[in-house]
ZAMARGU-4260 file (C-alpha; in steps of 0.2 Angstrom, whole numbers, plus 5000, padded with zeros to 4 digits):
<rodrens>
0) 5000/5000/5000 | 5008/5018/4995 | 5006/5032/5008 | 4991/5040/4999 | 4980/5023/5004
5) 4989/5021/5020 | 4984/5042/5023 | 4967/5039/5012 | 4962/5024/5027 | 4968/5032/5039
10) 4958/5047/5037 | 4944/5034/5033 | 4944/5027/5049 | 4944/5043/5060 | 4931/5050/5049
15) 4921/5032/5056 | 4926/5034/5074 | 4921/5054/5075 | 4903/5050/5068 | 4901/5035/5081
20) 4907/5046/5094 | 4895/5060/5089 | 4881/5047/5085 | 4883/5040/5104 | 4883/5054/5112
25) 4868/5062/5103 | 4858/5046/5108 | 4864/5048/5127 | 4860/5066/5125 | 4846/5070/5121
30) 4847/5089/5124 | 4863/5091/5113 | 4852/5085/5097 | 4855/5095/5082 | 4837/5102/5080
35) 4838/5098/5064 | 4838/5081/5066 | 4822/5081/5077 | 4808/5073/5073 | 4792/5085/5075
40) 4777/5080/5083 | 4762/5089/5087 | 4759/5077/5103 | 4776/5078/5109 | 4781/5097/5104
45) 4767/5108/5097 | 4752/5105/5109 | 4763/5112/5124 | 4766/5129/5116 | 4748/5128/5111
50) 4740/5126/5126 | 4752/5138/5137 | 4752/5153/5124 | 4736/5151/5112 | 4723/5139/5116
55) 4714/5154/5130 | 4709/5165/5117 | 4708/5152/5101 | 4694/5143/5108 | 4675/5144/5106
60) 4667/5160/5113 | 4685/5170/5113 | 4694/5180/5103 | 4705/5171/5093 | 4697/5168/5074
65) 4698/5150/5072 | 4699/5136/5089 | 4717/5126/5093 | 4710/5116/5108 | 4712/5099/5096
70) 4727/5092/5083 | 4715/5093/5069 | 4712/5112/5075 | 4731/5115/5076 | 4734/5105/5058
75) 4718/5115/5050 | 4728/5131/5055 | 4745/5125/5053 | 4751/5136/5040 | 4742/5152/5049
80) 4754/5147/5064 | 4768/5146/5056 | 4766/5164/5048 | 4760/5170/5064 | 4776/5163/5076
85) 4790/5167/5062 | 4782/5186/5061 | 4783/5185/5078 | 4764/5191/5076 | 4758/5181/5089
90) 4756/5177/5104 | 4756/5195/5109 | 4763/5202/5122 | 4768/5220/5120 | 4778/5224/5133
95) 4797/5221/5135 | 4802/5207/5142 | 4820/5214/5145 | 4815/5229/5153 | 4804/5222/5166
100) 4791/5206/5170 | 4774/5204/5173 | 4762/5189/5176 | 4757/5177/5162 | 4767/5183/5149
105) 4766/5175/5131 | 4781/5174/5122 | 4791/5162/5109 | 4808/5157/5113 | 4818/5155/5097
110) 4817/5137/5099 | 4798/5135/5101 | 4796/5147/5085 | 4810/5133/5076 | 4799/5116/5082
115) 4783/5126/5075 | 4791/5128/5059 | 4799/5111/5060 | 4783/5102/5062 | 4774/5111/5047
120) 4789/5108/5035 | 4790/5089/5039 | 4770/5085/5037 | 4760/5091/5052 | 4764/5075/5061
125) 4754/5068/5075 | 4764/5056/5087 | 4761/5048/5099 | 4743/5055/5104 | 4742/5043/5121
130) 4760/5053/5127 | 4752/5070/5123 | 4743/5083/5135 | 4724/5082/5135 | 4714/5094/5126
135) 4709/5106/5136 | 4692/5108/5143 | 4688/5126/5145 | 4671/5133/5152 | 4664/5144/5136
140) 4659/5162/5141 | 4674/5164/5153 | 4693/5166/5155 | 4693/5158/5175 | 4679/5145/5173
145) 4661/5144/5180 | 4655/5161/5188 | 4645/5161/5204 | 4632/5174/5198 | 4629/5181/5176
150) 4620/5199/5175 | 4614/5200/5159 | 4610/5216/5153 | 4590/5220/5152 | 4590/5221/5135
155) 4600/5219/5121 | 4609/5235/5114 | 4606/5240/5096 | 4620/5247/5088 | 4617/5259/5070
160) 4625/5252/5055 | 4630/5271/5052 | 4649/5270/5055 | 4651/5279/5070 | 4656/5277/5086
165) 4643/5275/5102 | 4644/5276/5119 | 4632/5271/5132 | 4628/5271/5149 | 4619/5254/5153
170) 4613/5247/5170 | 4611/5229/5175 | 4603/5225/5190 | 4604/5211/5202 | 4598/5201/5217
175) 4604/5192/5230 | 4598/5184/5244 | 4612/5192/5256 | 4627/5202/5256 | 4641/5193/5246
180) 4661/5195/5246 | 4667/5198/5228 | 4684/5191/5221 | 4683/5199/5204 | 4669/5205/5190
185) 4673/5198/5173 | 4664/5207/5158 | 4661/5197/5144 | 4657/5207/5127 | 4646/5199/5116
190) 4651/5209/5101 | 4671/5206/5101 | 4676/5218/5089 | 4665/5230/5095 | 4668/5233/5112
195) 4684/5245/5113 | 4681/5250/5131 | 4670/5248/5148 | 4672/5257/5162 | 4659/5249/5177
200) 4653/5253/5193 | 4647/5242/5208 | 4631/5249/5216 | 4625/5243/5232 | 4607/5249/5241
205) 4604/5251/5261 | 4591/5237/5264 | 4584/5249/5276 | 4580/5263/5262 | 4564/5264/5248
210) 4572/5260/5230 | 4569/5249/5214 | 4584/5245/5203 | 4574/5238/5189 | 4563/5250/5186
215) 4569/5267/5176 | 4580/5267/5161 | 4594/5253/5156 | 4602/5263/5143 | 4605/5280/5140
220) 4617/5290/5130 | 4634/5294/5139 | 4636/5310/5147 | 4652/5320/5153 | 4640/5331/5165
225) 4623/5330/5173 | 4625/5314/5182 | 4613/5318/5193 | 4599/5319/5179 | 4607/5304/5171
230) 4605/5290/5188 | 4587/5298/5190 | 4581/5292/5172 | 4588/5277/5178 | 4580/5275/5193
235) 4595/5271/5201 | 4592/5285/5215 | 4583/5280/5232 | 4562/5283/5233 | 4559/5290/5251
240) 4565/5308/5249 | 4580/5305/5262 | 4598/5309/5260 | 4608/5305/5253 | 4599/5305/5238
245) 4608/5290/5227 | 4618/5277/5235 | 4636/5272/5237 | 4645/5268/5220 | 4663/5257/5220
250) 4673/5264/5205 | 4679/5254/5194 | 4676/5236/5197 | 4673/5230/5179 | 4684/5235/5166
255) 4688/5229/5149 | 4697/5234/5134 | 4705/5222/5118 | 4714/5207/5125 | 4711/5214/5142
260) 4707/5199/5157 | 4704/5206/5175 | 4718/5203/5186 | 4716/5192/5202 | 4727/5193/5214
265) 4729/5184/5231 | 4713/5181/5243 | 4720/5195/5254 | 4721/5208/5242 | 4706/5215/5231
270) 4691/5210/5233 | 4672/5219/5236 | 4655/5218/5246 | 4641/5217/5235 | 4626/5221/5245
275) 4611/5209/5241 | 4603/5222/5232 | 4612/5234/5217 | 4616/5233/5200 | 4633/5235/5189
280) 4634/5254/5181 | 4644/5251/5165 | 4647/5273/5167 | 4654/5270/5150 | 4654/5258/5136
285) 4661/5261/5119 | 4657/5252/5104 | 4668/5255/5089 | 4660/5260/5070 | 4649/5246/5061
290) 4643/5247/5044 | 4627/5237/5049 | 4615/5234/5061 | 4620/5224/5077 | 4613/5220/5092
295) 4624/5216/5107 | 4621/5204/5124 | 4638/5209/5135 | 4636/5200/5151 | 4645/5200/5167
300) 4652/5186/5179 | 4654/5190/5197 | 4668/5176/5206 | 4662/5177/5224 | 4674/5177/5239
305) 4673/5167/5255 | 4682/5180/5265 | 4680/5199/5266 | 4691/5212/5257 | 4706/5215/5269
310) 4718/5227/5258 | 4704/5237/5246 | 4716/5242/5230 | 4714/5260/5225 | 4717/5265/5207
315) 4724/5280/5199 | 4727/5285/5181 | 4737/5301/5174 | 4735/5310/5158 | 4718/5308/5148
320) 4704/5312/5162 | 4718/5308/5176 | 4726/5318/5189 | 4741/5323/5180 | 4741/5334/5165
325) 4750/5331/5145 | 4763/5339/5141 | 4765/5345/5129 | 4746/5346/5126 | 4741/5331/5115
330) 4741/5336/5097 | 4748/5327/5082 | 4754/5337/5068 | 4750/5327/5051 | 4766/5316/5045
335) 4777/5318/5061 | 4782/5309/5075 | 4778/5319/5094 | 4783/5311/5110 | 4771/5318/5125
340) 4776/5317/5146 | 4764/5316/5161 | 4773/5313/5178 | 4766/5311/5193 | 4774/5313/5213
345) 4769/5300/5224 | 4763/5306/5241 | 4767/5292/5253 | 4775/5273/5250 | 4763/5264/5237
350) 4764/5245/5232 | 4761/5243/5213 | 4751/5230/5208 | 4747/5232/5190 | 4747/5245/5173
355) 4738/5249/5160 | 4744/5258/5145 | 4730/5266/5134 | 4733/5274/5117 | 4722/5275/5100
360) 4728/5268/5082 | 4743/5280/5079 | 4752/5277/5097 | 4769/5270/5093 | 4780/5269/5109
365) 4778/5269/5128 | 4790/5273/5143 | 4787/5273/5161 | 4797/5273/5175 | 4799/5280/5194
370) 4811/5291/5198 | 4814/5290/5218 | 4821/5303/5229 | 4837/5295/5229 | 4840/5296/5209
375) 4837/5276/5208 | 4826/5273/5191 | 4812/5259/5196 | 4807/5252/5181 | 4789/5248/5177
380) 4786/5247/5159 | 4790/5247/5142 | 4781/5245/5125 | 4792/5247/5110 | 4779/5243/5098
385) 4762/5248/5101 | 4747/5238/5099 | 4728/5244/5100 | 4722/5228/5097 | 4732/5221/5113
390) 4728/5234/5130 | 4733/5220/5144 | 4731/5227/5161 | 4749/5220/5167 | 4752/5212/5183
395) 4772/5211/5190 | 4777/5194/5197 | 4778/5201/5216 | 4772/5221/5221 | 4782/5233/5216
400) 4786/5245/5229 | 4787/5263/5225 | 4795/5275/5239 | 4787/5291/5245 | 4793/5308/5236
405) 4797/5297/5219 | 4791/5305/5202 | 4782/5291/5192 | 4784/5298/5175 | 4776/5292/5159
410) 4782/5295/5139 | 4771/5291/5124 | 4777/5294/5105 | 4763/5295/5091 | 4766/5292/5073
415) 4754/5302/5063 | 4763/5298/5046 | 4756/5290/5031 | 4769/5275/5036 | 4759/5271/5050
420) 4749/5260/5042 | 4735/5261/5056 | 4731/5279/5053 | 4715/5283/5052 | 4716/5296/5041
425) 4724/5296/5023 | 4732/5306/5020 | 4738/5310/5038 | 4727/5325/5046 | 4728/5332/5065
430) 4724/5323/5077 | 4722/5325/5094 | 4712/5322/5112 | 4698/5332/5109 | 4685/5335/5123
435) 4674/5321/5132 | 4668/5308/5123 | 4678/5314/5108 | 4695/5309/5115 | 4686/5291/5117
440) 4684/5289/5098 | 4696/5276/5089 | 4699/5290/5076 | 4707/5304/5090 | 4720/5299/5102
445) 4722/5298/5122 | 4737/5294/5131 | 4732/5286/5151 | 4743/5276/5160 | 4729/5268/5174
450) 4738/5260/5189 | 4731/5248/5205 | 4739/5249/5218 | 4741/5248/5240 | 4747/5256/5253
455) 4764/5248/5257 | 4765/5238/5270 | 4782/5231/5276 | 4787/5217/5267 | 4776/5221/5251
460) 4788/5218/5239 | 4792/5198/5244 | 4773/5195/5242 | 4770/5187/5224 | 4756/5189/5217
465) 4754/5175/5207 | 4735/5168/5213 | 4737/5153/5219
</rodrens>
C-alpha cells in the first residue's frame, strides 16, 4: 500500500470513529440534538406551546378567529401558525420582556418558533397521541371557569350600521339573597370587535331605604356632566326623599378593553361587598364603528369570595381624564412623529400591583418609569411597539414598591405619518384628544397610564402575586 492509501484509510477510519462518537453521544444526550435532526410531533412538541400561549383566546366564545384546543384544529391552521410565530405576530405580548416582568406573559423562545416551523415543514405530524397533553376543557363564556352569579344586561343594545362610534351608559341589576364577598367582575362582550372600552361601577342599596333598581331606564346616551339627571332616568336614586339621595358607587370594578382579562390577585388583596341588592353601572361603554345593524348581549360574571376584602386596591390613572396633565398638550401634527410626558409625585409609599397603558391607532411607543428621591430609576414598563388591538392590564410577578417623594413619569410617542399603516386618516390630518367623549373615539387619540395599587406595607415587595 503507497502512503496515499495508507493516509486515504487512515483518514477513513477517524472519519468512522468521529461519527460514532458523535452518533453515541447524541443518543445519550438528548438535549445536545441538532434540532435539525428532530423529529416533530404535534403530541410531543406543538400542543405544549399551544395550550400555554394560544389555546385561552383560540377557543369557542373568545377572541381568537379560528379554535386550537384539538390536533386537527392545530393541523387546520398550521400554515396560519407558522406565519404568525415566524412574524413574531403572535402570541402577543407588547411589553418588553428585558426591561421588566409581569404575570402570564406569552412569548416564543427561538426554539419553540423553530419546532413550529419544523413540524409544518416535515407533514404536520401527530405522534404519539396517548404521550400527549389532553385537550383542554375550557368553560365557554369565561377566562377563570364557572362564575358564581351572570348579570345579563335587560335588554340587548342595538348598535346603528351608520359607521360611527357609540357610547352608552347601561345598567344591569341584580339580586341576591344576602350580602356577598366579591373576588373579581369579569365582563364578557358579546360583540368582540366591537367593544373597545368599559368602564363599570358596583352599586350597592341600604336594605333599610325605599328603591327599585329595575325599574327606570337601562340605557342611555353617555354624558360627561349632569350625572345627577342621568341616575334619576335610571332610577338608580333612592324613593323616600331621604339623604343621601343616590347610593354608594365602588369605581371601577369592571373593566375591559381588547385582550384585556381582569387581574386576580391573592385572597387577601382585592376584593368587594356586593350588597344583596344593586346593579353593575357600565358609566361607559364604547362600541367601535359598524357598517350594519348589530345588536349586542355583553354580560358580566361576578367570582364570589369566601372572605371579606382586607387590603381594598385604589386605582389612579394620569393623563387623559387623570390627575396629572400632557405635556405638551396632546396634538399630532399630520406626517410627524411627537413624543408627550405626564409625571406624577407619589405622596406616601405605594405597592404597585398592576398598569395599564392606553393609546388610539397612531400610538407607537411607551415609557414609564419611577424616579425616587434618591436618583434610583424603578422600572415599570415598556412597549416598543404599540398595539391597539392588545391593552393588557399587566400584573408584576411580586408588588412593586414605589418610595414616597418618587416621580412616576410616563412618555408616549405618536406616529401620525402615512407610514403608519394604522392611521385613520389618509392622508395624515391632526389629530388629537379632543373634549369628552371625543378623545374616546378610535379616530382621536388619548394617552392614560391607569395604575392599581396599596398602601405599602412592610414586606410588600416579597409577596408574589401570582394567585394561587
Amino acid at each position: 500500500m503507497n502512503l496515499k492509501n495508507e493516509l486515504n484509510s487512515l483518514f477513513a477510519g477517524l472519519f468512522g470513529l468521529l461519527l460514532f462518537s458523535c452518533s453515541s453521544g447524541t443518543e445519550k444526550e438528548g438535549s445536545t440534538k441538532d434540532p435539525s435532526d428532530t423529529l416533530v410531533t404535534y403530541s410531543e412538541h406543538i400542543a405544549p406551546i399551544l395550550f400555554k400561549n394560544c389555546t385561552n383566546c383560540h377557543r369557542p366564545g373568545e377572541s381568537g378567529p379560528f379554535n386550537l384546543l384539538t390536533y386537527n384544529d392545530a393541523k387546520l391552521a398550521a400554515n396560519k401558525i407558522k406565519f404568525a410565530v415566524e412574524t413574531r405576530y403572535m402570541p402577543p405580548w407588547p411589553a418588553d420582556l428585558e426591561y421588566s416582568h409581569f404575570i402570564g406573559e406569552r412569548t416564543l423562545s427561538q426554539k419553540e418558533i423553530d419546532l413550529v416551523k419544523k413540524w409544518v415543514d416535515q407533514g404536520k405530524l401527530r405522534g404519539d397521541s396517548t404521550k400527549a397533553l389532553p385537550d383542554p376543557d375550557f368553560y365557554v363564556g369565561s377566562f377563570f371557569g364557572k362564575p358564581d352569579m351572570v348579570i345579563p344586561m335587560q335588554t340587548a343594545v342595538k348598535l346603528q350600521g351608520n359607521g360611527t362610534d357609540n357610547f352608552l351608559t347601561i345598567k344591569l341589576p341584580y339580586t341576591l339573597s344576602k350580602d356577598t364577598f366579591v373576588r373579581h367582575f369579569e365582563f364578557v362582550p358579546g360583540k368582540r370587535k366591537l367593544v373597545h372600552h368599559v368602564n363599570g361601577h358596583l352599586i350597592g342599596y341600604n336594605h333599610l331605604r325605599a328603591f327599585d333598581q329595575y325599574k327606570g331606564a337601562s340605557i342611555l346616551p353617555d354624558v360627561r356632566n349632569n350625572f345627577k339627571e342621568q341616575f334619576s332616568k335610571m332610577n338608580l336614586n333612592y324613593t323616600d326623599k331621604m339623604q343621601p339621595e343616590f347610593p354608594n358607587l365602588s369605581p371601577n370594578t369592571v373593566y375591559y378593553l381588547p385582550g384585556y382579562t381582569p387581574p386576580v390577585y391573592p385572597d387577601n388583596i382585592g376584593g368587594y361587598v356586593m350588597k344583596k341588592n344593586g346593579a353593575i353601572l357600565l358609566a361607559n361603554i364604547h362600541y367601535g364603528p359598524s357598517n350594519k345593524e348589530q345588536f349586542d348581549s355583553s354580560y358580566i360574571n361576578v367570582f364570589f369570595s369566601p372572605v371579606s376584602p382586607k387590603r381594598p386596591i385604589k386605582e389612579l390613572q394620569l393623563g387623559t381624564f387623570g390627575i396629572a396633565p400632557i405635556e405638551p398638550k396632546l396634538v399630532i401634527p399630520p406626517n410627524e412623529i411627537k413624543t408627550f410626558h405626564t409625571q406624577w409625585q407619589v405622596p406616601e409609599d405605594i405597592s404597585l400591583l398592576s398598569v395599564n397603558p392606553h393609546m388610539h391607532l397612531v400610538g407607537k411607543s411607551m415609557l414609564a418609569y419611577a424616579l425616587t428621591p434618591s436618583n434610583d430609576t424603578i422600572r415599570i414598563i415598556k412597549i416598543n411597539k404599540w398595539e391597539f388591538r392588545w391593552q393588557y392590564y399587566y400584573t408584576f410577578q411580586k408588588m412593586k414598591k414605589i418610595p414616597a417623594g418618587s416621580m412616576i413619569h410616563v412618555f408616549a410617542t405618536y406616529d401620525n405619518t402615512a407610514q403608519n399603516p394604522n392611521n385613520p386618516y389618509h392622508p395624515p390630518r391632526e389629530i388629537s384628544e379632543g373634549e369628552g367623549n371625543e378623545s374616546m373615539q378610535t379616530t382621536e387619540e388619548m394617552l392614560q397610564f391607569i395604575f392599581s395599587f396599596l398602601p405599602y406595607q412592610a414586606g410588600d415587595e416579597n409577596i408574589s402575586l401570582e394567585k394561587k
